[in-house]
N, C-alpha and C positions, 0 to 999 in steps of 0.2 A: 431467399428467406431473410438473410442478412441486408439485402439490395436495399429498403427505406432507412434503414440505421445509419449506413455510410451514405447515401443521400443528401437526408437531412443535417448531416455532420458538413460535408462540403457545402452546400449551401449556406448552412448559417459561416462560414468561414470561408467563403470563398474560394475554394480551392479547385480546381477540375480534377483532382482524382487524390486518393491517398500512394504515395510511392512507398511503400512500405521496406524499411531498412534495419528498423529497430523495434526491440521488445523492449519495454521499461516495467520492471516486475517490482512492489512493494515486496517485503519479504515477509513480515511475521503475518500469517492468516493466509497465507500465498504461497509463499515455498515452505514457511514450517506451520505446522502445526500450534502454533504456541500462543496463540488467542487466549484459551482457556486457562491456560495458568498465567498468563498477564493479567486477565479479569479478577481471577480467584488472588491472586497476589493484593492488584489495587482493594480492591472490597476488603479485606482482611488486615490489610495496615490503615487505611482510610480509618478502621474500627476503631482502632489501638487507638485512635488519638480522636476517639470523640464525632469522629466523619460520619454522614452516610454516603457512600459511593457504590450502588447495587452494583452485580455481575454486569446486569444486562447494561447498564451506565457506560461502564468502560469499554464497551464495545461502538459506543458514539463517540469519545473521548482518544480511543485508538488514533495513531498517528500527532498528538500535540504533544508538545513536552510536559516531561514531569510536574515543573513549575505551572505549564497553563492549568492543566488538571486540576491540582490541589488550589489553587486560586479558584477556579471555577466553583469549585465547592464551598469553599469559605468564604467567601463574597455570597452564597446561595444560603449559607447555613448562619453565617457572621455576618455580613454587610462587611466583610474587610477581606482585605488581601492578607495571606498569609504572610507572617514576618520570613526574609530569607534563612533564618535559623530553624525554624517549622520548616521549610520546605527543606533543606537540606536533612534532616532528619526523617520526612515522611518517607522521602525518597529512597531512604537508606534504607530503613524497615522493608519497603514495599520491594528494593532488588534483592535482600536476603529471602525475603520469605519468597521470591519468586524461584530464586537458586538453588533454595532447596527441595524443588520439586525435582522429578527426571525431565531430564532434558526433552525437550518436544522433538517431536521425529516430522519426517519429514512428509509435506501435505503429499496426501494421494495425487495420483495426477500429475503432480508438477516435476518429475523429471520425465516423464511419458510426453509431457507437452513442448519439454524444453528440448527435445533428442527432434522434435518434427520442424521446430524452428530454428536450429540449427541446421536441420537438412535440408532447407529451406534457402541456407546462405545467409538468413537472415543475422544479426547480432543484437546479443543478450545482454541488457543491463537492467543492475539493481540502484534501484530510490527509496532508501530505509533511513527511518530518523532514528535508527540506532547508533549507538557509539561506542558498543562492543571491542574492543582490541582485537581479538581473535575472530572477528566474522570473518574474514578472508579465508584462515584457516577451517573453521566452521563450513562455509559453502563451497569447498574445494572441497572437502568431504564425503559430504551429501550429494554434489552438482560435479564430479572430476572434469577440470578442464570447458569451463564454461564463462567462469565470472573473471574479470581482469582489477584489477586494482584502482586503472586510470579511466576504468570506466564503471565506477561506481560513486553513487552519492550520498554519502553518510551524514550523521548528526554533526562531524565536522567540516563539512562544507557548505554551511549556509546558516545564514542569522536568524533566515526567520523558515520554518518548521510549517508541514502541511498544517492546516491547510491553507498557505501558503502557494502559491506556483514557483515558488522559487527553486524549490527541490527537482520539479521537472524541467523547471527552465535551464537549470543547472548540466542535467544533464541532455540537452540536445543540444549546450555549446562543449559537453566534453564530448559529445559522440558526434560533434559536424553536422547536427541534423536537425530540420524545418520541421515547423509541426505538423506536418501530412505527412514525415516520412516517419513516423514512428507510432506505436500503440501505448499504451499503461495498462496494465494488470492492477486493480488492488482490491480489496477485499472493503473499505473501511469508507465510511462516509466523508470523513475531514480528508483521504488520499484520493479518492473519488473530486472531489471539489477543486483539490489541488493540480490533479490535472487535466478537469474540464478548464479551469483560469490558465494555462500553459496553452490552450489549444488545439491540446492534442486527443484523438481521439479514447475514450476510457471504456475499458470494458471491465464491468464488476463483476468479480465471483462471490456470493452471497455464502459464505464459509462459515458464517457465522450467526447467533437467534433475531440479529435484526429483520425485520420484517423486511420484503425488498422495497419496500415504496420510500425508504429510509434512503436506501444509495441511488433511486430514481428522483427523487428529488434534487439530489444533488448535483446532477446531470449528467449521468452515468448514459454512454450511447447506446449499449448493450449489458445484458446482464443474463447470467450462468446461474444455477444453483449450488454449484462445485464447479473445482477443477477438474475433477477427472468428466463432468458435462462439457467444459470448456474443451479440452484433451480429446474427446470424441466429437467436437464438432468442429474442432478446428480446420481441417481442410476445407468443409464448406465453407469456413469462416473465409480463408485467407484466399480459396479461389473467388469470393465476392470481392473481399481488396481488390483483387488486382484486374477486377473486367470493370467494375463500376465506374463510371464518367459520368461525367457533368456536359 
């Protein structure tokens, strides 16, 4: 079922087969739930100050920095870039009103997927352009005994932000690994982008109102409807990894 995805994936990359070693998980839309109050947060400070930035907006937007965001708008609505003083201010709006929602729980599915690729042998790591202080303690949480510190890649490990490859490149020189020896999980079109340009093979989970020809486009090799689709079809997934040759 999975056999022309991973295929097509080695072909266009040359590879004779995927050795599969690692998971590289985006997090928000992926392991948490928190799409919908990051949407609902950007739309409603974007307001405050004059923006239009719809729901459904931010869920294209998903994965770039705060700065690119609010640029993109204002350059779309102004013909100019926001002054860094606007941007420090949207941004400020936009994290309070997002804080003071309830905390986003954790996506269905994804400890159900993460407990089978752990028994797998396989290793778990996260590629989040967050910059959270407490995300460590946050996915120890949710995740016990899953996610490591030195093998995670944060809003502070890199210049430039999906979609970007740097954030995946980032992490297959922290986890020793070639780009056939690992997958990406993300949910978002700009993390989806970031690492089909890494190389590595991407599977989308459509978590979110975008239409799927949105994260196809981007060159998504597979795509889920959810995680917990993803979570029930994973073993077929990972017995096609590992018999497919070139």
């Amino acid at each position: 079922m999975y056999n022309n995805a991973i295929t097509n994936y080695l072909q266009q990359h040359s590879f004779g087969s995927i050795n599969l070693k690692a998971v590289l998980f985006d997090m928000d839309g992926v392991l948490f739930n928190s799409m919908p109050n990051h949407a609902r947060a950007w739309n409603e400070a974007m307001k405050r100050y004059g923006f239009d930035l719809s729901y459904e907006e931010a869920y294209l937007h998903e994965g770039r920095t705060g700065a690119a965001t609010i640029n993109i708008v204002s350059q779309r609505e102004r013909g100019k870039d926001a002054t860094p003083e606007e941007i420090e201010e949207i941004y400020h709006t936009k994290t309070e009103i997002f804080n003071s929602y309830p905390k986003a729980t954790r996506m269905e599915g994804s400890w159900e997927l993460i407990q089978k690729i752990k028994g797998a042998g396989l290793t778990v790591m996260l590629v989040t352009g967050s910059g959270q202080h407490s995300l460590l303690e946050r996915l120890n949480r949710n995740f016990p005994d899953t996610f490591r510190q030195e093998l995670m890649v944060t809003a502070y490990d890199v210049k430039h932000g999906k979609p970007s490859p740097e954030p995946y490149l980032m992490a297959l020189k922290k986890g020793g690994l070639q780009p056939n020896e690992a997958i990406v999980v993300e949910n978002a079109p700009m993390g989806v982008k970031a690492g089909v340009a890494a190389g590595i093979f991407t599977v989308a989970v459509n978590t979110g109102p975008l239409p799927d020809k949105v994260l196809l486009d981007e060159g998504a090799n597979l795509l889920f409807p959810s995680m917990p689709a993803f979570n029930n079809e994973w073993e077929q997934f990972y017995s096609s990894i590992r018999t497919e040759r070139l």
